[in-house]
C-alpha positions in Angstrom: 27.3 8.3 4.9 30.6 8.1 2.5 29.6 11.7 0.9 30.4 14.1 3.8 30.9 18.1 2.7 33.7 20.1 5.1 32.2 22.6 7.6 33.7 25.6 5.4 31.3 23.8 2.2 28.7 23.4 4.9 28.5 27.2 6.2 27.3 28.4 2.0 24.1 26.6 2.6 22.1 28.9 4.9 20.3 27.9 8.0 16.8 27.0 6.7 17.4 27.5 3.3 16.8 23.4 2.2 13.1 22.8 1.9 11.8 19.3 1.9 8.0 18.9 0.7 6.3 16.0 1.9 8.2 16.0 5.0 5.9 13.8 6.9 5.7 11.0 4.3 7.5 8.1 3.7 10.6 9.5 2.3 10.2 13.6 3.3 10.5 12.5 7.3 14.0 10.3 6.9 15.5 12.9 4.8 14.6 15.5 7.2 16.1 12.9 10.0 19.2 12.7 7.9 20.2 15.9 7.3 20.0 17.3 11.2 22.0 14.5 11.7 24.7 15.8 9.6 24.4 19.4 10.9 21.9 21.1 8.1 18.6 23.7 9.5 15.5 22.1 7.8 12.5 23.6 6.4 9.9 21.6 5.9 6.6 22.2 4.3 3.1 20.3 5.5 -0.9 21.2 4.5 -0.9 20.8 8.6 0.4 23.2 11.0 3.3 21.6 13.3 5.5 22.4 16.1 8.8 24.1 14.8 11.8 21.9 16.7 15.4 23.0 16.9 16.9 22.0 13.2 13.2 22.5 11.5 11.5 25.6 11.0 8.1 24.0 10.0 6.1 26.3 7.1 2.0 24.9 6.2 0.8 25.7 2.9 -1.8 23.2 0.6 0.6 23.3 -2.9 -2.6 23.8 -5.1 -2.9 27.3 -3.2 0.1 29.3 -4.9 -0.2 32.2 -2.2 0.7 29.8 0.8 3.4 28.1 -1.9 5.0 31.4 -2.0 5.2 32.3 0.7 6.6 29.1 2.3 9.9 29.7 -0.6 10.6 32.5 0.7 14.5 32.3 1.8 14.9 28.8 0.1 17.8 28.2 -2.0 17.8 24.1 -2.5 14.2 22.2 -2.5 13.4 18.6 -2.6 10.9 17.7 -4.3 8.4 14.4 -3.2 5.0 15.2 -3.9 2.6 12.8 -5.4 -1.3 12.8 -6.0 -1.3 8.6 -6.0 -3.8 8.3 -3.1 -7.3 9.4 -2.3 -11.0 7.9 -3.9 -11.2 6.2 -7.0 -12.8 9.0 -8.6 -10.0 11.4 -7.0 -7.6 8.4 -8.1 -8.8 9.0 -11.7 -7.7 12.5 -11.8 -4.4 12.0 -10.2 -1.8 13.2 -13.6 -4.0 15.9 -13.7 -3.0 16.7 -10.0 0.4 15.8 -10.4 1.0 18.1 -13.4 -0.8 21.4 -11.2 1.2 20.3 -8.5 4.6 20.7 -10.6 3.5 23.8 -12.2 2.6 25.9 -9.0 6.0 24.7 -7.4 7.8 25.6 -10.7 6.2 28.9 -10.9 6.7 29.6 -6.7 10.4 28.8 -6.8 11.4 30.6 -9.3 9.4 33.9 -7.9 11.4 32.8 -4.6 14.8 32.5 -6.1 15.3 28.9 -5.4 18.9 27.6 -6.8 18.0 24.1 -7.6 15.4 21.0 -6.9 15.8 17.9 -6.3 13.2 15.3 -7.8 12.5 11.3 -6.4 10.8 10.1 -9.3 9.9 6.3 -10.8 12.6 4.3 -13.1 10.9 4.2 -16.4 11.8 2.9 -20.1 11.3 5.7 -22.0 11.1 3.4 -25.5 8.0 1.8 -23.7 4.3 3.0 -23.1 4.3 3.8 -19.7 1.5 3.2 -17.3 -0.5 6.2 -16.6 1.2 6.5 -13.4 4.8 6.1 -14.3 4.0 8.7 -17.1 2.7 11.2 -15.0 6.4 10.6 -13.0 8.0 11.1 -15.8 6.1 14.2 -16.7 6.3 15.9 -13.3 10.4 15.6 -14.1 9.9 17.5 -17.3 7.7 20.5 -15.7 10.4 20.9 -13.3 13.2 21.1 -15.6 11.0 23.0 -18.2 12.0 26.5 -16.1 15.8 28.0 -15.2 16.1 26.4 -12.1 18.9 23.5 -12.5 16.9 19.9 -11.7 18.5 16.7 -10.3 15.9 14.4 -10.8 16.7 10.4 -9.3 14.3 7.4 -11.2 14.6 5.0 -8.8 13.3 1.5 -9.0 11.1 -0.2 -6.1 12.4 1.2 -2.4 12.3 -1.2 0.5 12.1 0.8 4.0 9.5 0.2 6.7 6.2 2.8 6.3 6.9 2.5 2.5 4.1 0.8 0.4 6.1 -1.3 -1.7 7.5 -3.2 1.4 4.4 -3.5 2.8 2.5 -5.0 -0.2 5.2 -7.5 -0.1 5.0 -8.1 3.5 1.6 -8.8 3.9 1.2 -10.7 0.3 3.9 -13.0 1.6 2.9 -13.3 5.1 -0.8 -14.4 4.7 -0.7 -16.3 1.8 1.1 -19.5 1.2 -0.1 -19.9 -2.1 -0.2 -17.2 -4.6 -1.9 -16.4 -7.5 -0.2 -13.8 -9.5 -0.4 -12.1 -12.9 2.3 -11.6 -15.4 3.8 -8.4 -13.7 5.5 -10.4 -11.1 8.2 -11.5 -14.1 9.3 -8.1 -14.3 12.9 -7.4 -13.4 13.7 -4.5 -10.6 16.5 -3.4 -9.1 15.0 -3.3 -5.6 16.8 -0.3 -3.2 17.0 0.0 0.8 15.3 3.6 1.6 18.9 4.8 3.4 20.3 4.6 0.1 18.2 6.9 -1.2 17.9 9.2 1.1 22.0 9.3 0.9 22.0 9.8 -2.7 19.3 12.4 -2.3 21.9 13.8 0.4 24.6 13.2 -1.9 23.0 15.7 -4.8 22.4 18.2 -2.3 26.4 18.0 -2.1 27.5 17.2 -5.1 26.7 20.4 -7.5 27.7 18.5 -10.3 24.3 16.6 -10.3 22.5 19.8 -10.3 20.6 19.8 -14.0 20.9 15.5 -14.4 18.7 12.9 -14.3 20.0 10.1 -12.7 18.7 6.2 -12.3 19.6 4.5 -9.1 18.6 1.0 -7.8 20.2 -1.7 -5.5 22.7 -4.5 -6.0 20.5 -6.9 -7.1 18.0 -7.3 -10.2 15.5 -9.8 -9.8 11.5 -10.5 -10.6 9.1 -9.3 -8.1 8.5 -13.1 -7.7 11.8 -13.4 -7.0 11.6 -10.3 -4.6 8.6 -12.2 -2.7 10.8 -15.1 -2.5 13.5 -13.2 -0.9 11.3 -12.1 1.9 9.5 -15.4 2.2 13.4 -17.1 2.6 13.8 -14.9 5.2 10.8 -15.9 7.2 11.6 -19.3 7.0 8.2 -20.0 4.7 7.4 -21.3 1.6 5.8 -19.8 -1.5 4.1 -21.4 -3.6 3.3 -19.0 -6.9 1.0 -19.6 -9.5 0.6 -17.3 -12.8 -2.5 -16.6 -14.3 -1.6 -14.1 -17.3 -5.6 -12.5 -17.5 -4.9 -10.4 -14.3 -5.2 -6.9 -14.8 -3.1 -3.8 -12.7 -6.8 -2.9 -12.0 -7.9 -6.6 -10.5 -4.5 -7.1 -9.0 -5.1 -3.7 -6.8 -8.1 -5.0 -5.7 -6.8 -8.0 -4.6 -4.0 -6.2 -2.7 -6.6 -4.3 -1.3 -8.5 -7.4 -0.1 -5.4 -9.1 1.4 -3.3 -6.6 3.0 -4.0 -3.1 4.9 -2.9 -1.3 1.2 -5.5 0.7 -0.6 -6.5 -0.2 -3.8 -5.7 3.5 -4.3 -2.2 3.5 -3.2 -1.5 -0.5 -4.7 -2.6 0.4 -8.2 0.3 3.1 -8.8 2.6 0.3 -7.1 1.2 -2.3 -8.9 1.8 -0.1 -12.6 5.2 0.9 -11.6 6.0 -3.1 -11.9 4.6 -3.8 -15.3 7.6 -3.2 -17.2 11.7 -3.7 -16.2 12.5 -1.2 -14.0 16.5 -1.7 -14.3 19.4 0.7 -14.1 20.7 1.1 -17.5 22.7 4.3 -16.6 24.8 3.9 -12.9 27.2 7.5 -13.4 25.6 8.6 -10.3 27.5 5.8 -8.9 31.1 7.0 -10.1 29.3 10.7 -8.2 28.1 9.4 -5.2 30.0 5.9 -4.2 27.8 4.0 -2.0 28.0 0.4 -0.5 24.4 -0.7 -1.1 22.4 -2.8 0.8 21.0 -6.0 -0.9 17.5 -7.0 -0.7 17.7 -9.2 2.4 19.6 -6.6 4.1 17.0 -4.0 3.4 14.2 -6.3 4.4 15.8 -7.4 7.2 16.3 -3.8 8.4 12.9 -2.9 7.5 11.2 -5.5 9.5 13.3 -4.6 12.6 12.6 -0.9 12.1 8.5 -2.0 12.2 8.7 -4.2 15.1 10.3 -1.1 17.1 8.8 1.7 16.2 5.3 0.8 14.8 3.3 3.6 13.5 1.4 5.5 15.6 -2.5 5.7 15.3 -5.7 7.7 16.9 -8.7 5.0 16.3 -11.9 5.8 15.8 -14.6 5.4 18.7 -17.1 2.6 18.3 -19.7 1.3 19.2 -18.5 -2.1 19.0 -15.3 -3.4 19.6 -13.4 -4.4 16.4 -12.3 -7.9 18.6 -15.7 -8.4 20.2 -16.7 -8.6 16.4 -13.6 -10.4 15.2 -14.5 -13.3 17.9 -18.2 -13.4 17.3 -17.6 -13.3 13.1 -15.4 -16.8 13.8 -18.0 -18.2 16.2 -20.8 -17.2 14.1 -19.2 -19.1 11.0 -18.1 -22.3 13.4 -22.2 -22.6 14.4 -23.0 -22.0 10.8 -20.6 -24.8 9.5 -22.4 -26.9 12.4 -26.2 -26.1 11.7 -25.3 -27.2 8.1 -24.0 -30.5 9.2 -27.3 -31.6 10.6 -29.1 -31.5 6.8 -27.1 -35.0 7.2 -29.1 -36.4 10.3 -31.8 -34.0 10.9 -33.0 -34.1 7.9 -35.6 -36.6 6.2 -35.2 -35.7 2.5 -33.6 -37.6 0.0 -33.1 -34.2 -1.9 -30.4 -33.6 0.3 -28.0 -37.1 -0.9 -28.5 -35.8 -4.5 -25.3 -34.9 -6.1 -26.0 -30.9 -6.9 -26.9 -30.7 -2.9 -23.8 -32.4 -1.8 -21.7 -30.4 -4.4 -23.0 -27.0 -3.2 -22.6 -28.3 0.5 -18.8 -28.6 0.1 -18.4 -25.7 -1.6 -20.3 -24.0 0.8 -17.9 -25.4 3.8 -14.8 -24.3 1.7 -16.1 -21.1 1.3 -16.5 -21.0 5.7 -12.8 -22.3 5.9 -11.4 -20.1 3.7 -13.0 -17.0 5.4 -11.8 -18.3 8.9 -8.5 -18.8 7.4 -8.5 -14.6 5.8 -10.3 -13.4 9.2 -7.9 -14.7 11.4 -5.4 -13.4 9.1 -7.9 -10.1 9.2 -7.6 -9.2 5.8 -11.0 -7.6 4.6 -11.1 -10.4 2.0 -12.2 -12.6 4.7 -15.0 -10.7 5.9 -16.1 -9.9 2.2 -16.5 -13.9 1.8 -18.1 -14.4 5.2 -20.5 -11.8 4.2 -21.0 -12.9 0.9 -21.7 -16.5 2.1 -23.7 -15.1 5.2 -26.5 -13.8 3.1 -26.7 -16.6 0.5 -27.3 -18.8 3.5 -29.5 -16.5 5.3 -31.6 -16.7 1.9 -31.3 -20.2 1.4 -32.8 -21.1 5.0 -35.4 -18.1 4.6 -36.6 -19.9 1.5 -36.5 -23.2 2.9 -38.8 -22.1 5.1 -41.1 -20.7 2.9 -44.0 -22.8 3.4 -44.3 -21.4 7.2 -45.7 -18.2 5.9 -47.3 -19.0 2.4 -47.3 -23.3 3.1 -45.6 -23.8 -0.2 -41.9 -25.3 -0.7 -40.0 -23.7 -3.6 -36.2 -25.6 -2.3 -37.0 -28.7 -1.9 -39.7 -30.3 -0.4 -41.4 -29.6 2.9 -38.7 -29.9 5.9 -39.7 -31.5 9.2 -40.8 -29.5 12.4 -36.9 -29.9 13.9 -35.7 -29.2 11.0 -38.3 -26.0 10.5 -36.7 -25.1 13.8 -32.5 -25.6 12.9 -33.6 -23.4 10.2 -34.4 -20.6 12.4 -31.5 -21.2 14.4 -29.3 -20.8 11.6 -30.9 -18.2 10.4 -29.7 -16.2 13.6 -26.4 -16.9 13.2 -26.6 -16.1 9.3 -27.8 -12.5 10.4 -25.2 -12.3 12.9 -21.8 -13.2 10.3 -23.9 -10.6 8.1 -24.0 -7.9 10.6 -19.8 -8.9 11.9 -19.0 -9.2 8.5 -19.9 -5.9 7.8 -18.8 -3.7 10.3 -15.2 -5.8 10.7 -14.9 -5.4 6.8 -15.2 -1.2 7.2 -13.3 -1.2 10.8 -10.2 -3.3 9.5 -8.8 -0.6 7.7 -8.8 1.6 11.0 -6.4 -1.2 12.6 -4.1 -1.6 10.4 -1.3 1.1 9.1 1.3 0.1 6.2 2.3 -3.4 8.0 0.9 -2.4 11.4 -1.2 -5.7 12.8 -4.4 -5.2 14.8 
């Protein structure tokens, strides 16, 4: 760390008197790391109740309850601020400014009951002479409640941070690492200024010790500006891959989250925010904070490469769920399922006695039919839940198709096509099974997935 305060400076600061919310979240738990490093006694505030260790006295309290907020300022004379409302349901999702701005107000209010001295704000880069995206405003706004009391605010607007855990880095990750070819909306020709998490958390370090910052907004970002498509080059570069990225400018934030949430482990929930925040330019236009607080910072291959070291070593920790049925058993039998299917389809071609099944609108929804089993196999080995949403899709079309096909059984009538064979009466009811069985895989490896899989965690 270059900014490094003398013990005497050191010794005005309290024992437990620097509060860090959020202190088990993405940012909150390396700051807390940080500053025991560098000698400082750490509160930190959780909703859960935790084990106090040697450098952190550990306070719970639920920020929408002002009584436990109070009470856990109590003695705190510097507090970071890194709350955020961004994840949850969708209908939870819908109300999340609303959140945000309670959130900011009950802090307010408890900190200045508890005498705090400053606050320290990690907010979102935003162009104020644009019309933000709901979430970037609500950023913004959470800023201005804040500063709108007499406690000095330093508040940093930094552009997308790169750190293992963090969304933003695992978005990219997992975009970049299942999918060769990608189709992307216009947001991914916005500039950032990409930044490795350490060099926040040492600018966040930095305006703890630099009083001069107190009352400031600052804008911070990395080396390098670049396009998010440039961004998911970088990474792809350093995997040795290649990307190949096509544009298609209808895409909406709303679709694109979806799709995130389909591909990688990142809720729609959590990728929507992510995905606003890069609508417009998120550029440093102000760097003082660098004349303040001189750091060497990391480029973007640096961060990424630190990042993916950083997962590989310390993956995040997780309690599954018990089951029934294993999540592999399932993953195996999905693939096997969809290998007989693709094979029980192949004998309409020498099975079958009908000349329906040479006619062009037959063999036209046969091959989309086997693209639609190859792509699935390619997602599901990749287990992204939009390979089980096609596999199930596809599973009951064909389970219907094969029921109706053998329609005549029951009410000897043919509504497909004409009246199949007896073997062929029969491969229908043997693909039938293994329809029913993709279905039933499909569906429980499409609700388990998310269980496995943690922020750039694989199963």
């Amino acid at each position: 760390m270059n900014q490094i305060l003398s013990e005497d400076s050191k010794l005005r600061i309290a024992p437990f008197s620097i509060l860090v919310t959020g202190c088990t979240g993405f940012i909150g738990s390396r700051l807390i790391s940080s500053l025991c490093k560098k000698g400082y006694k750490v509160t930190a505030m959780s909703r859960r109740k935790i084990q106090n260790s040697e450098n952190i006295r550990y306070v719970q309290a639920d920020v929408f309850q002002p009584d436990q907020l109070e009470k856990a300022m109590d003695g705190i004379e510097i507090a970071f601020y890194l709350l955020h409302s961004m994840e949850g349901s969708k209908e939870e999702w819908k109300q999340f400014s609303a959140r945000e701005r309670v959130q900011a107000e009950n802090f307010l209010n408890a900190a200045t009951k508890a005498g705090v001295k400053r606050i320290i704000y990690l907010g979102g880069l935003v162009d104020d002479s644009l019309e933000l995206s709901p979430h970037m405003q609500s950023r913004k706004e959470v800023g201005q409640i804040l500063a709108s009391g007499d406690i000095p605010v330093t508040e940093l607007r930094a552009s997308i941070i790169i750190g293992a855990e963090g969304g933003s880095y695992a978005m990219l990750r997992y975009l970049v690492e299942r999918l060769r070819i990608m189709v992307c909306p216009s947001w991914v020709k916005s500039l950032a200024q990409p930044i490795a998490v350490d060099d926040v958390i040492d600018y966040l370090i930095g305006c703890l010790e630099k009083k001069e910052t107190a009352g400031k907004i600052f804008e911070i970002g990395g080396p390098e500006q670049m396009t998010y498509e440039e961004l998911m080059r970088s990474y792809s570069a350093y995997l040795n891959k290649n990307l190949f990225v096509i544009q298609i400018p209808f895409l909406t934030t709303t679709l694109s989250s979806y799709w995130v949430d389909l591909i990688t482990p990142v809720k729609a929930s959590l990728a929507r925010p992510l995905i606003d925040s890069l609508v417009h330019d998120t550029i440093v236009s102000d760097d003082s904070l660098s004349k303040i607080i001189p750091l060497k910072l990391k480029t973007v291959r640096e961060s990424i490469d630190i990042a993916t070291k950083e997962m590989k070593e310390n993956p995040p920790k997780l309690e599954l769920k018990e089951e029934r049925t294993g999540f592999k058993i399932n993953q195996k039998l999905i693939q096997i399922s969809l290998v007989a299917l693709a094979i029980t389809g192949i004998t309409y071609y020498w099975l079958d006695d009908r000349p329906e099944v040479f006619e062009p609108l037959w063999l036209v929804g046969s091959f989309f039919w086997y693209s639609a089993i190859v792509a699935s196999i390619i997602f599901i080995r990749n287990k992204t839940r939009l390979g089980y949403l096609i596999a199930g899709v596809l599973s009951w079309l064909t389970l219907g198709f094969w029921l109706f096909d053998n329609f005549y059984v029951i009410f000897q009538t043919s509504i497909i096509a004409s009246q199949p064979n007896e073997l062929m009466t029969i491969r229908n009811f043997v693909g039938i099974f293994f329809a029913a069985l993709t279905v039933i895989s499909s569906h429980n490896l499409f609700h388990k997935v998310i269980d496995y899989q943690f922020r750039g965690k694989p199963v």
